[in-house]
N, CA, C and O atoms as a DFTB+ gen file, in Angstrom:
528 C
 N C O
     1  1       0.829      -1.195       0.000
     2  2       0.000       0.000       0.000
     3  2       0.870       1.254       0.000
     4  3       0.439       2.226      -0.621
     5  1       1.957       1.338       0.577
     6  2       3.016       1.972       0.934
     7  2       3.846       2.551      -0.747
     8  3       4.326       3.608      -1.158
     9  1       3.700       1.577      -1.132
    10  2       4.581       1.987      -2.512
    11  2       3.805       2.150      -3.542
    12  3       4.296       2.838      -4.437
    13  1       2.468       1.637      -3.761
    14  2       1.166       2.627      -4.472
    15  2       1.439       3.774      -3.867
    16  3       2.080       4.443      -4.678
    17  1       1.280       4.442      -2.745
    18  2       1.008       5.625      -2.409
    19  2       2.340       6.525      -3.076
    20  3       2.143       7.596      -3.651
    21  1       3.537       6.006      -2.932
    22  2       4.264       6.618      -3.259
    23  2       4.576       6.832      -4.821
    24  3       5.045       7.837      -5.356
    25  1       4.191       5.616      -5.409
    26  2       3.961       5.863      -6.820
    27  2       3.508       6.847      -7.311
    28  3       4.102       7.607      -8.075
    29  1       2.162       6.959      -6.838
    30  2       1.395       8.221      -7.112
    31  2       1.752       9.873      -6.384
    32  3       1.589      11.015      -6.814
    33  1       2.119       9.503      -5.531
    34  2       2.608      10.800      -4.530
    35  2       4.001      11.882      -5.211
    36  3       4.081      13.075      -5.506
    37  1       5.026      10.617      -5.245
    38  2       5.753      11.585      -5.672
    39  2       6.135      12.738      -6.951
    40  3       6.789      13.777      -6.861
    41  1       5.519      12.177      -8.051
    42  2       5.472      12.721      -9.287
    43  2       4.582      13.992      -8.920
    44  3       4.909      15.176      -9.004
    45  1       3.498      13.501      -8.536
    46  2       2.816      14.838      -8.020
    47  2       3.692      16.088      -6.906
    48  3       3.427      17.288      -6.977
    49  1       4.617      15.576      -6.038
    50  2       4.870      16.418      -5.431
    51  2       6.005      16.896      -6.575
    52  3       6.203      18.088      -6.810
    53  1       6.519      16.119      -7.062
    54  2       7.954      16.970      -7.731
    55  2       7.187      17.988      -9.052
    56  3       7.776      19.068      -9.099
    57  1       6.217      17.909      -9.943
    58  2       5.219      18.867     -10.382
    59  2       4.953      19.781      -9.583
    60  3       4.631      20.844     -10.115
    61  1       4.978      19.741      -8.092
    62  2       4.091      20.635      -7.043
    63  2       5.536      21.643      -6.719
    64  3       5.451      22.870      -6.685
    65  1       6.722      20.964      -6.515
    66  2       8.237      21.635      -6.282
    67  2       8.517      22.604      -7.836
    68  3       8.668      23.824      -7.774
    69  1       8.534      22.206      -8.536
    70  2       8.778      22.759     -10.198
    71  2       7.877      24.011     -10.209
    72  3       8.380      25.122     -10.375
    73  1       6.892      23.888     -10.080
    74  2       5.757      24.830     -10.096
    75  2       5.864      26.052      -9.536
    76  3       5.466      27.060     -10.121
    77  1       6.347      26.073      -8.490
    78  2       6.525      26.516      -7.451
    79  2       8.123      27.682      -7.762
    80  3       8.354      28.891      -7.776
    81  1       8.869      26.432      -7.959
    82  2       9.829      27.031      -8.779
    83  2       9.919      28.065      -9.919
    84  3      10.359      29.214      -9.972
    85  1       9.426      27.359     -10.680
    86  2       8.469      28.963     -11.585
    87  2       8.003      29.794     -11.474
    88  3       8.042      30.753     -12.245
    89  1       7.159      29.664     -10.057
    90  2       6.515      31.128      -9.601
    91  2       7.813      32.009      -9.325
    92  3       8.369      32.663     -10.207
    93  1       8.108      31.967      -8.391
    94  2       9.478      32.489      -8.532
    95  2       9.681      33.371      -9.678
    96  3       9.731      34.597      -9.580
    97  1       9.800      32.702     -10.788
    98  2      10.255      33.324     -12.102
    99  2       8.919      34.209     -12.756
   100  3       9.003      34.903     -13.769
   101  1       7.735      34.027     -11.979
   102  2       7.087      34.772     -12.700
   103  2       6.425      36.357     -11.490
   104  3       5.869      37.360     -11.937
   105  1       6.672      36.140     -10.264
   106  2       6.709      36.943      -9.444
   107  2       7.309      38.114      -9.920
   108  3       6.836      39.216     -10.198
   109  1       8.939      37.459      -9.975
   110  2       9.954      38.695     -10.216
   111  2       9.799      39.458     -11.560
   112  3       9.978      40.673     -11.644
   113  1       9.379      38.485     -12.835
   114  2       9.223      39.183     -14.000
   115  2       8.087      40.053     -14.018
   116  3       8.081      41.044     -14.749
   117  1       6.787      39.663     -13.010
   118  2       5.728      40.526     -13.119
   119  2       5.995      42.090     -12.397
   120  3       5.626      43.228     -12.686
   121  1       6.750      41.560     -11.423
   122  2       7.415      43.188     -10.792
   123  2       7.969      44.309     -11.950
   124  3       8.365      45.443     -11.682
   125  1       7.914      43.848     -12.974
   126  2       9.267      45.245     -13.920
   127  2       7.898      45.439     -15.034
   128  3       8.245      46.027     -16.059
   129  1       6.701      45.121     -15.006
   130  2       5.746      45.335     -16.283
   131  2       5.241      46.718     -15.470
   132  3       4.291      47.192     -16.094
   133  1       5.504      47.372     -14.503
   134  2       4.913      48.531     -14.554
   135  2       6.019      49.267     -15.176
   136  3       5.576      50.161     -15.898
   137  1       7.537      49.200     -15.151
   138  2       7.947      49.871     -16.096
   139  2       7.994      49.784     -16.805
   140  3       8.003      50.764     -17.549
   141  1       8.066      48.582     -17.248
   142  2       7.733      48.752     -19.228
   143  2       6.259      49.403     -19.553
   144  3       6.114      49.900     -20.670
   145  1       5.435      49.419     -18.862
   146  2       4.312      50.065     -19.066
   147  2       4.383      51.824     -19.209
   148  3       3.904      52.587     -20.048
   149  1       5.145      52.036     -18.077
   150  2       5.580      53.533     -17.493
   151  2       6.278      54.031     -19.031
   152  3       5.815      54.991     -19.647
   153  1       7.548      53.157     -19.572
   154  2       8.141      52.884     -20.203
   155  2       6.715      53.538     -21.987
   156  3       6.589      54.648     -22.505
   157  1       6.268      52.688     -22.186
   158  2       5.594      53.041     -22.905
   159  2       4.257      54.033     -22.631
   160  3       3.805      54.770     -23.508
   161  1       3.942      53.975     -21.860
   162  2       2.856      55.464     -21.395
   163  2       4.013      57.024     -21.806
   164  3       3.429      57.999     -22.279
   165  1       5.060      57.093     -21.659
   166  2       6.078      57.990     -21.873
   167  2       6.496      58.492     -22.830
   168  3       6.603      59.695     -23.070
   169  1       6.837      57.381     -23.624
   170  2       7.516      57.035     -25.078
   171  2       6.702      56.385     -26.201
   172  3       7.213      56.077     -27.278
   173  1       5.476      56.202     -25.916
   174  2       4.222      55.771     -27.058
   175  2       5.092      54.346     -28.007
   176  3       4.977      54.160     -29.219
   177  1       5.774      53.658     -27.225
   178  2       6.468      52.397     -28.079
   179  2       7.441      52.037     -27.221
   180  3       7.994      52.881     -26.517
   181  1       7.833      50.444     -27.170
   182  2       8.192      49.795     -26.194
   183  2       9.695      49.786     -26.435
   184  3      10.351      49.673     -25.399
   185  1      10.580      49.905     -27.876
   186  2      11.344      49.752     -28.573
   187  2      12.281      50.601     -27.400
   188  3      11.867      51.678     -26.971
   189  1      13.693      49.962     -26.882
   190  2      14.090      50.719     -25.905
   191  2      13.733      50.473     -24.424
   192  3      14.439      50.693     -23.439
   193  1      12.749      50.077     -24.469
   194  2      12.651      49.282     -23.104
   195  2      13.224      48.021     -22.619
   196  3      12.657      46.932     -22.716
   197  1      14.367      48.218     -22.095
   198  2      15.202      47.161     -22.306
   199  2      16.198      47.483     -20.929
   200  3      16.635      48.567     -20.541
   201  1      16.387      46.037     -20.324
   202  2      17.506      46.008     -19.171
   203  2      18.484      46.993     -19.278
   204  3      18.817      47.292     -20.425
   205  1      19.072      47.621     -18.261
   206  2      20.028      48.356     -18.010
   207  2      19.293      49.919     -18.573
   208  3      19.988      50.924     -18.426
   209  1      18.599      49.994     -18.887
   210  2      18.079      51.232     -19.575
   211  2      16.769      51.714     -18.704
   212  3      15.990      51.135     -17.947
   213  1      16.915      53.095     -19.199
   214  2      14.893      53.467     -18.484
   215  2      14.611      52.911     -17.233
   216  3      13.695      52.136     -16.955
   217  1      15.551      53.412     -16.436
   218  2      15.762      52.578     -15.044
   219  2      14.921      51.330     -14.836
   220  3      14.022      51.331     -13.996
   221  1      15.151      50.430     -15.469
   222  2      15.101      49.329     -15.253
   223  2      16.489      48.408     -15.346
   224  3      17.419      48.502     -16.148
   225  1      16.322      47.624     -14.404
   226  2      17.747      46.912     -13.505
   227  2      18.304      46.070     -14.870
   228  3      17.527      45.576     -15.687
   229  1      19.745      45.993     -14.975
   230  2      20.599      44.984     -15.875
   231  2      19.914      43.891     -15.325
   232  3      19.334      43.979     -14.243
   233  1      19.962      42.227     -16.418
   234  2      19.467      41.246     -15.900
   235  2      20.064      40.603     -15.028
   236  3      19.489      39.700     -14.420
   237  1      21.423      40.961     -14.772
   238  2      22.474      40.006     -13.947
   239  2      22.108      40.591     -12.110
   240  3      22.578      40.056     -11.105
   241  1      21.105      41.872     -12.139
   242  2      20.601      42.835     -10.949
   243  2      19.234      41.431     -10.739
   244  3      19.023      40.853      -9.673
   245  1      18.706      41.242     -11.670
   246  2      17.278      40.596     -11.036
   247  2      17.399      38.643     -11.107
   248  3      17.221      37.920     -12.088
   249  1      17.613      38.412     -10.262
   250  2      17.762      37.035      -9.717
   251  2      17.389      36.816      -8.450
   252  3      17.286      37.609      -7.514
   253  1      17.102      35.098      -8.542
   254  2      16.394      34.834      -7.199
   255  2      16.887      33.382      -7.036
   256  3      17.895      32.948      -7.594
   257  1      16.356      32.911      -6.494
   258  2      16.696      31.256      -5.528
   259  2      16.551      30.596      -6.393
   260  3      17.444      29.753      -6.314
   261  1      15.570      30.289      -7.796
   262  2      15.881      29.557      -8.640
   263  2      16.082      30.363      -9.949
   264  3      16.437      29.693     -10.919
   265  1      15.921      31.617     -10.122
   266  2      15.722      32.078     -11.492
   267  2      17.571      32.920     -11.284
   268  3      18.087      33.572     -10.376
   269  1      18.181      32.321     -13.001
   270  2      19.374      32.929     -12.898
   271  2      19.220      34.476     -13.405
   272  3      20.121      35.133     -12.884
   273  1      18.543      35.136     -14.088
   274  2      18.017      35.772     -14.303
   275  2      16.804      36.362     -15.147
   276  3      15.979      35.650     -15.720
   277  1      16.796      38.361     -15.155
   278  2      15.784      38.323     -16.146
   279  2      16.092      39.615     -16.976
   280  3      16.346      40.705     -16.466
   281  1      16.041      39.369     -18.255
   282  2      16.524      39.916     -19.163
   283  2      14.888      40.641     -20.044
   284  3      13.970      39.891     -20.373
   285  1      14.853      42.085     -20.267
   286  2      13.866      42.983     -20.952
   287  2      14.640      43.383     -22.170
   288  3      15.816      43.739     -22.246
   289  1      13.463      43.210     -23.392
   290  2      14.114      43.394     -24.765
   291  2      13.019      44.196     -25.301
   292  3      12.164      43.491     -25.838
   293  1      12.827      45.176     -25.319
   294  2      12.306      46.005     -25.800
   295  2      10.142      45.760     -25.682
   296  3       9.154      45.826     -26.415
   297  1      10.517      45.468     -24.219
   298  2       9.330      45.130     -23.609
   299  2       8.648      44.131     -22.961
   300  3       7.809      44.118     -22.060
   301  1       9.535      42.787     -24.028
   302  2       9.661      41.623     -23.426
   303  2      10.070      41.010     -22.579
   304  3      11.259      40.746     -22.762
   305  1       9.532      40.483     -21.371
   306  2      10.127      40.088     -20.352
   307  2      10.581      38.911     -20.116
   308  3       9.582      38.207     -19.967
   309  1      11.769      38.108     -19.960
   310  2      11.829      36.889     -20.056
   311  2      13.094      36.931     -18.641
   312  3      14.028      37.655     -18.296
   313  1      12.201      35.296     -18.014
   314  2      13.199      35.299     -16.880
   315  2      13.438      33.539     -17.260
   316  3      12.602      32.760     -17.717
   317  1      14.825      33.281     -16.900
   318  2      15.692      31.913     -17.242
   319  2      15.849      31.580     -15.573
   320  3      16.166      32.230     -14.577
   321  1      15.397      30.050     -15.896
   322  2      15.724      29.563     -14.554
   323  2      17.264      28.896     -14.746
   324  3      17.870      28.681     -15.796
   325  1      17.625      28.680     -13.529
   326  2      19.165      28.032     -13.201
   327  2      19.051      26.984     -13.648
   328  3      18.026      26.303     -13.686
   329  1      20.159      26.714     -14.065
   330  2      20.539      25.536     -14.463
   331  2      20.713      23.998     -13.354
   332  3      20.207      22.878     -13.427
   333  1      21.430      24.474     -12.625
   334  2      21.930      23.814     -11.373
   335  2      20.699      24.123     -10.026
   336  3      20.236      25.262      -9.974
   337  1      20.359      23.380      -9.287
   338  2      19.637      23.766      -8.121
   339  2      17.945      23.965      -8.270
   340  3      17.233      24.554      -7.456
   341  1      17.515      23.331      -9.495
   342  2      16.408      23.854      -9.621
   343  2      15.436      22.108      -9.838
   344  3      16.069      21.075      -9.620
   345  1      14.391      22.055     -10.135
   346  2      13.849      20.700     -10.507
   347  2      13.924      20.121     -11.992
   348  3      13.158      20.714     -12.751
   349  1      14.577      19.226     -12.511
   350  2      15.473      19.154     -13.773
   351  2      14.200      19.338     -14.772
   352  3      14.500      19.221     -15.960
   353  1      13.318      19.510     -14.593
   354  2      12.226      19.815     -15.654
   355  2      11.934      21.231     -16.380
   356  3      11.421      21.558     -17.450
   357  1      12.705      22.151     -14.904
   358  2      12.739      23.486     -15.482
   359  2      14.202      23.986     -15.823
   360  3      14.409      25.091     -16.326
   361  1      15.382      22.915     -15.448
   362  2      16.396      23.642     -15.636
   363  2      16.660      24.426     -16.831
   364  3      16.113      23.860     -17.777
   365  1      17.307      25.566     -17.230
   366  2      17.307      26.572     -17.853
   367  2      16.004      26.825     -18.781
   368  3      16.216      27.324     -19.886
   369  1      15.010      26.595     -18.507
   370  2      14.289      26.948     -19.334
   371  2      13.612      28.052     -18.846
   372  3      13.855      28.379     -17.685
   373  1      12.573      28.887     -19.680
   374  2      12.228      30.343     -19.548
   375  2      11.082      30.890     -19.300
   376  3      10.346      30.006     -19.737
   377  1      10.314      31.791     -18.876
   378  2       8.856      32.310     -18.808
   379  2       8.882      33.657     -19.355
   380  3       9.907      34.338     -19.340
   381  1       8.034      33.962     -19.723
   382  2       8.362      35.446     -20.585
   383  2       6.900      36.053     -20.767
   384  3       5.823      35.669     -21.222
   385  1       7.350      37.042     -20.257
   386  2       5.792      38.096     -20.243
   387  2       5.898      38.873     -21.277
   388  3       6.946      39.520     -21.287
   389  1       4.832      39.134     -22.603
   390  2       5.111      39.889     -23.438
   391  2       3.700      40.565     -23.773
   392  3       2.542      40.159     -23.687
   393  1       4.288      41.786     -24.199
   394  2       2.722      42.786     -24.322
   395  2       2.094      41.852     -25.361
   396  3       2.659      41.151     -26.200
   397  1       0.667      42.026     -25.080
   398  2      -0.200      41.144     -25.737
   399  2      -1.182      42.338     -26.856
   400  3      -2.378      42.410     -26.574
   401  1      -0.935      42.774     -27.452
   402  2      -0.326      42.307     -29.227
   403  2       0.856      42.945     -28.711
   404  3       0.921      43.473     -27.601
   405  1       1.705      42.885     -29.478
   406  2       3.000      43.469     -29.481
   407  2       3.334      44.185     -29.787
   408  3       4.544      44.352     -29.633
   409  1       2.672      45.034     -30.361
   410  2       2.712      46.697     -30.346
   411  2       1.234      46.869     -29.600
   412  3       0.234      46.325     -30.068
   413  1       1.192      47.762     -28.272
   414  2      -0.012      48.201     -28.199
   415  2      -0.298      49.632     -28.400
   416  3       0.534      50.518     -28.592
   417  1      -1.870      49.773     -28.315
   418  2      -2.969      50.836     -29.159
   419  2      -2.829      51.483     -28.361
   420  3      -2.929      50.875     -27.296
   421  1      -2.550      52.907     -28.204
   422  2      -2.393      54.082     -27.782
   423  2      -3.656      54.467     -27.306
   424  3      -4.762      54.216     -27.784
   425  1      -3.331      55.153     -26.230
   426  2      -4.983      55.217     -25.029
   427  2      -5.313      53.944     -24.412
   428  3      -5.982      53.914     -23.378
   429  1      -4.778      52.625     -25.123
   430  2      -5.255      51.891     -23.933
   431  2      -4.493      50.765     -22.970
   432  3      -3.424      50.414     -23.469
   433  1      -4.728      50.278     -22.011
   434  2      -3.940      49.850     -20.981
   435  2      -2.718      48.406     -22.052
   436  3      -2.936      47.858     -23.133
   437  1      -1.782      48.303     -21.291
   438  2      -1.451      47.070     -21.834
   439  2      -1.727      45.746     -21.549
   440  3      -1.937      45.313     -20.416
   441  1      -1.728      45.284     -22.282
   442  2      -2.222      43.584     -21.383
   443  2      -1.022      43.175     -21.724
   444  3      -0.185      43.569     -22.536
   445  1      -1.116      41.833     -20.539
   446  2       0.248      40.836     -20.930
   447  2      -0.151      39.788     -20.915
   448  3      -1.029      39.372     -20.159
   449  1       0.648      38.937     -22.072
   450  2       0.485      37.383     -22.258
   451  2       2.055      36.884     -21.202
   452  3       2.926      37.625     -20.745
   453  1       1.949      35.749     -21.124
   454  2       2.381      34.909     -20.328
   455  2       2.945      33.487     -21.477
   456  3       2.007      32.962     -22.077
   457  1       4.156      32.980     -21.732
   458  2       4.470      31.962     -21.907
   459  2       5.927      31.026     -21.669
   460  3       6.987      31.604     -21.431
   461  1       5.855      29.762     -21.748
   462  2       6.988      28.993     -21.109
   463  2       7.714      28.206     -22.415
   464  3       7.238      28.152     -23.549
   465  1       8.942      27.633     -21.983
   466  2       9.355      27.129     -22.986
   467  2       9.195      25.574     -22.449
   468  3       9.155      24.498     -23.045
   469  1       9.103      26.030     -20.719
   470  2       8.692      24.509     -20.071
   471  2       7.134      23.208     -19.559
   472  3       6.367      23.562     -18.663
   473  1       7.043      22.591     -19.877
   474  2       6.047      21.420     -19.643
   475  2       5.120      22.694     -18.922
   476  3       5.443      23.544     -18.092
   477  1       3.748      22.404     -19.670
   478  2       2.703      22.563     -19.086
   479  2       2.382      22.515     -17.417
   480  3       2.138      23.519     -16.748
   481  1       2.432      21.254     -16.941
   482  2       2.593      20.914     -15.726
   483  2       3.751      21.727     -14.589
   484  3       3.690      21.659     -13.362
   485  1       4.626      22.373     -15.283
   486  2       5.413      23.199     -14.256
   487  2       4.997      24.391     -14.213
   488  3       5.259      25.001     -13.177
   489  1       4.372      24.981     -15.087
   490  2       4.401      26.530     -15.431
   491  2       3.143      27.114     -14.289
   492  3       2.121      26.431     -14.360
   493  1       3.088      28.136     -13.378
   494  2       2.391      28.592     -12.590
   495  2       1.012      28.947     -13.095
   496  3       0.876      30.108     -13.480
   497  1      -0.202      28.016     -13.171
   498  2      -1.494      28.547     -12.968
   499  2      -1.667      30.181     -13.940
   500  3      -2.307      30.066     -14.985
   501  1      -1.370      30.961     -13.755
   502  2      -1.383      32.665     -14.208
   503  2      -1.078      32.351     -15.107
   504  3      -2.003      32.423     -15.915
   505  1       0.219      31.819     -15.706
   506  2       0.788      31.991     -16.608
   507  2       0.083      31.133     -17.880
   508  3       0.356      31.437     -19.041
   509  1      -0.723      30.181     -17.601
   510  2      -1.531      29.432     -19.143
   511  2      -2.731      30.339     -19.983
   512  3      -3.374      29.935     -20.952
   513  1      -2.858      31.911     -19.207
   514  2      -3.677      32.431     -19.710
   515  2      -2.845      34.169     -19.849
   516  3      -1.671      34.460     -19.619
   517  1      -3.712      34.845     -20.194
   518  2      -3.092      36.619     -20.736
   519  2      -3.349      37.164     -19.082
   520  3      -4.182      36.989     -18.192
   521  1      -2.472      37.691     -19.229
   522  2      -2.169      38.352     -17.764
   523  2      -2.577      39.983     -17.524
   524  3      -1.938      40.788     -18.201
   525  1      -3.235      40.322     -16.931
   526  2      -3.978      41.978     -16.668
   527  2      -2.984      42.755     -16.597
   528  3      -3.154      43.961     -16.420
């Protein structure tokens, strides 16, 4: 009974660790969309919104416990998890917040999409849909 349970148990918890792990990566990337927003409310185009620039932090500044960093490309937000130390399902792979269309319409708010380069099953809940 003992090793049914665990059959089933652990896959689920290491999905539940990964996940988790990702949030992480999508916490920190959601923190910098008010400047790229600010960023474009300013400058009517995202082009230039980019790490180290428009006071927003170089990517080697924004890191965390699993994410090695996060790198902004002209609006796009993409954060890379570690390689080493992380659950091997997400190692280096990426989440990336990007204005949803990719140029947006002047006067109105931006939306953001949300996507992974990793398994469905790891990627945080928020992120399988467009983000407010």
């Amino acid at each position: 009974i003992v090793a049914i349970l665990a059959i089933i148990a652990v896959p689920m918890y290491q999905n539940y660790i990964a996940r988790t792990q990702m949030t992480e990566a999508l916490t920190l990337a959601d923190s910098l969309k008010i400047q790229v927003a600010d960023i474009y409310a300013q400058d009517g185009e995202l082009t230039g919104a980019d790490s180290g620039t428009n006071g927003i932090p170089t990517k080697a500044n924004i890191t965390g416990t699993y994410v090695k960093e996060i790198e902004v490309k002209d609006g796009v937000i993409t954060a890379t998890m570690k390689d080493t130390g992380v659950s091997a399902g997400i190692s280096g792979k990426t989440l990336v917040i990007s204005p949803d269309p990719a140029t947006p319409v002047a006067d109105r708010p931006i939306t953001w999409k949300c996507t992974s380069d990793a398994l469905s099953q790891y990627v945080p809940k928020p992120c399988t849909n467009t983000i407010p």
